[in-house]
Steps between C-alpha positions, in 0.01 A plus 500: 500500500381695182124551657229481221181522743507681846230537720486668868470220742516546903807689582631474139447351144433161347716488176524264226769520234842406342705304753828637574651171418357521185789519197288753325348281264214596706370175579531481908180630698513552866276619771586732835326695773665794458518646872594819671771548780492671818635842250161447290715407167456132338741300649767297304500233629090353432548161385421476129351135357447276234183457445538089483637524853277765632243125397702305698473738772130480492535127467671458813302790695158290426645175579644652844109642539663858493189588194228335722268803454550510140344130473248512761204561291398862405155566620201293495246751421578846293526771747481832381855642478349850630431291870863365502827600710790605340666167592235305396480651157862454446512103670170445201698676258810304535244166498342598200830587340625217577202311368522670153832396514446144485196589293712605234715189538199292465431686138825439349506153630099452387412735230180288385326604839313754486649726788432853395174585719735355826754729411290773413304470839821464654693789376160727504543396922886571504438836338203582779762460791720745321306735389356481922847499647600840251210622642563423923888598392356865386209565803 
C-alpha cells in the first residue's frame, strides 16, 4: 500500500491509499488498521482491503447483529457532550457517523429534498463529540 491519508488510531494508524495490487495506473484503493507488534514497529502483516469488500464486511457484520449499537437509536434527547463518558461519546459518535453516512446516501439518491439543515445539525453534533473527546483525551 502507497498510503495517501494516515491517521493515529488505537495502537497504530488507519490508512487509506494505493492498493498494493494496484498495476500503477493508480486506480486500486484499499483500507488497513495499521497495528503495532509486541517490538512497537507496524507490523507486516495488517490485513489491507478493498474498500467494496471492507462493504461486504459491514454487510454481513449487521446482518449477523455484530453493529447492533450502531443501529440502536442515538439518543432521544440532546445531552450535553460535556456530561458524557468517554465511551458514550465515542458509541454517539460512531451513531451519528453512521447516520451522516446514510444521510449523504439519501442526497445523492434525492437531491430535490431539501437536506442541508439535517446535515448541518448533524455534523454541527458529530463535531461537538470530537471536539469533547480531544478535550477528556488531553485532561
Amino acid at each position: 500500500m502507497i498510503p495517501t491519508h494516515v491517521i493515529p488510531y488505537r495502537n497504530g494508524e488507519l490508512r487509506i491509499g494505493w492498493a498494493s495490487w494496484d498495476d500503477g495506473s493508480y486506480t486500486d484503493r484499499s483500507i488497513k488498521y495499521a497495528y503495532r507488534d509486541a517490538s512497537g514497529k507496524i507490523s507486516r502483516g495488517c490485513p489491507e482491503l478493498p474498500f467494496d469488500i471492507l462493504i461486504d464486511m459491514l454487510i454481513e457484520a449487521y446482518s449477523q447483529g455484530e453493529l447492533g449499537f450502531l443501529f440502536s437509536g442515538g439518543q432521544k434527547s440532546t445531552v450535553d457532550a460535556s456530561k458524557m463518558t468517554s465511551g458514550e461519546l465515542n458509541t454517539e459518535r460512531k451513531q451519528v457517523a453512521m447516520a451522516l453516512i446514510t444521510l449523504q446516501k439519501l442526497m445523492l439518491d434525492f437531491p430535490w429534498v431539501n437536506w442541508k439543515d439535517v446535515y448541518n445539525t448533524m455534523g454541527a453534533r458529530l463535531d461537538q463529540l470530537k471536539e469533547e473527546l480531544e478535550r477528556q483525551r488531553g485532561s
